[in-house]
C-alpha positions as CSV (number, residue, x, y, z in Angstrom):
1,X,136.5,78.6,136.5
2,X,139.4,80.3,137.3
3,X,140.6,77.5,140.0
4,X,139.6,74.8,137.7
5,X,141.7,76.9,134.9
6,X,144.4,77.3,137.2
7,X,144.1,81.3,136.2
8,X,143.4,84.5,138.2
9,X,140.2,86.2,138.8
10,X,140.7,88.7,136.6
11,X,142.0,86.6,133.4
12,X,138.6,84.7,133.7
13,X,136.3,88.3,134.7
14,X,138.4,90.1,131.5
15,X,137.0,86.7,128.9
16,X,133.7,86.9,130.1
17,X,133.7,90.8,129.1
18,X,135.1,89.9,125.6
19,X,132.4,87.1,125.0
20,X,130.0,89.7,126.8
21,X,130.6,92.5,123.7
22,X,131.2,89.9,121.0
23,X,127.1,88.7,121.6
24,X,128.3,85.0,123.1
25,X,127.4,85.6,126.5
26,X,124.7,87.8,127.8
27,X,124.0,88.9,131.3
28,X,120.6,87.4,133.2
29,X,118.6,89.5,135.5
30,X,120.0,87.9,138.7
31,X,123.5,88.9,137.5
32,X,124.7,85.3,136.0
33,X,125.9,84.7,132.9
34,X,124.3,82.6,129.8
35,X,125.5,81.8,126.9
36,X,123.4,83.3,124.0
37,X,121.1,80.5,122.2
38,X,118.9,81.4,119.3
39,X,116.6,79.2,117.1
40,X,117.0,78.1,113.5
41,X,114.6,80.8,112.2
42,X,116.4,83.9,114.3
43,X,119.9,81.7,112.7
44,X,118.2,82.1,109.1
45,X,117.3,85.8,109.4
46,X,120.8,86.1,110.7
47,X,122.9,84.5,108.0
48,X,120.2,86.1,105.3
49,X,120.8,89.6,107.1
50,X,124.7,88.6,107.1
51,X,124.9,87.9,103.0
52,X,123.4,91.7,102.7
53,X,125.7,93.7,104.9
54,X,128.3,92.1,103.3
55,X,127.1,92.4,99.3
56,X,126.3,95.8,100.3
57,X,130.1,96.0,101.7
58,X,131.9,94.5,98.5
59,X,129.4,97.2,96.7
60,X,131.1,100.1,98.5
61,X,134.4,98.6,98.2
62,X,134.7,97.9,94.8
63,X,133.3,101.8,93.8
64,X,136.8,102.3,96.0
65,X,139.3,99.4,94.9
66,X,142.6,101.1,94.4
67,X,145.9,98.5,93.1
68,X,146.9,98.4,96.9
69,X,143.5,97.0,98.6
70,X,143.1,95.1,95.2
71,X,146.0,93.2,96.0
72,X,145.1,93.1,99.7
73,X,142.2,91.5,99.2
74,X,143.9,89.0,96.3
75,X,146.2,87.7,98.9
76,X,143.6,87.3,101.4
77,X,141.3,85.2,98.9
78,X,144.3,83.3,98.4
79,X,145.3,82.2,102.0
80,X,141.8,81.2,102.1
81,X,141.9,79.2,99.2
82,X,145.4,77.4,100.2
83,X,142.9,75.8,103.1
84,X,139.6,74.7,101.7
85,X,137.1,74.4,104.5
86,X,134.7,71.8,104.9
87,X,132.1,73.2,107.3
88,X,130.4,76.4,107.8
89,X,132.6,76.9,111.5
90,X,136.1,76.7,109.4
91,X,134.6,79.2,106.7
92,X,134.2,81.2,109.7
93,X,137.1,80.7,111.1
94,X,138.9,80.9,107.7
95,X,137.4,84.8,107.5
96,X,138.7,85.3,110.8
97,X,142.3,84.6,110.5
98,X,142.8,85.8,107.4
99,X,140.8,89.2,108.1
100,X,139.1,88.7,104.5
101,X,135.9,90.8,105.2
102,X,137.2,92.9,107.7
103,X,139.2,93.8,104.6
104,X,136.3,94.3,102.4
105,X,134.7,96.6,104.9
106,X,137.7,98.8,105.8
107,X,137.8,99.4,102.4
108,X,133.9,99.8,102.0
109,X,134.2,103.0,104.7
110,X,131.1,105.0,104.9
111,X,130.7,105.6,108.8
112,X,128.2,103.4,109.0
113,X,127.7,100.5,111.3
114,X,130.0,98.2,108.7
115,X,132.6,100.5,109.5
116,X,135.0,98.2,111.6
117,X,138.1,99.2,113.7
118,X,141.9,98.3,113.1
C-alpha cells in the first residue's frame, strides 16, 4: 500500500492502528488485517443500542446545560442544519465535523464509558 500510495511504511503502519482502535479493521489470527463486516441484525442492535447511549447522554446533559454549552450546542445544531444530508453516511459525517454529540456527551460527564476525550 505504501508503494502504491507513494507513502512511507510507517504513514500506512500508523492508519492501519487508527482504523485498528476506531473498530474498522480488526486483526486475524495469522496476523493480517480485515476489515470489520457485520450483518443487518448486529447493524440493527447497533444503531438501536446507539439511539440509547445517546438519549441517555442528552438526559445527562440537559440536568447540566449552563448558557455557554447551551449556545455550544445551538451553533452546532445550526452548522448541521446549513447542510441538510440526504443519507445516513452524511448524517454521520455531518455529526463528525461539526462535533454535535461529542458535544452532548462532554457535557453529559459522568465517568462513564460516554465520557469522550478532547
Amino acid at each position: 500500500m505504501a508503494k502504491r500510495y507513494g507513502v512511507s511504511h510507517i504513514v500506512v503502519r500508523e492508519a492501519f492502528h487508527i482504523l485498528q482502535g476506531e473498530g474498522i479493521l480488526i486483526r486475524a489470527k495469522s496476523g493480517s488485517r480485515l476489515v470489520f463486516t457485520m450483518d443487518a441484525s448486529k447493524a440493527s442492535d447497533l444503531a438501536v443500542l446507539r439511539a440509547s447511549l445517546e438519549s441517555l447522554a442528552a438526559y445527562w446533559a440537559a440536568e447540566r446545560l449552563t448558557e455557554s454549552w447551551k449556545e455550544r450546542i445551538v451553533q452546532a445544531g445550526a452548522k448541521m442544519r446549513q447542510y441538510p444530508a440526504t443519507n445516513l453516511a452524511e448524517v454521520f459525517g455531518l455529526e463528525l465535523i461539526n462535533n454535535f454529540w461529542r458535544r452532548i456527551y462532554l457535557l453529559g460527564k459522568t465517568g462513564s464509558v460516554l465520557t469522550v476525550p478532547c
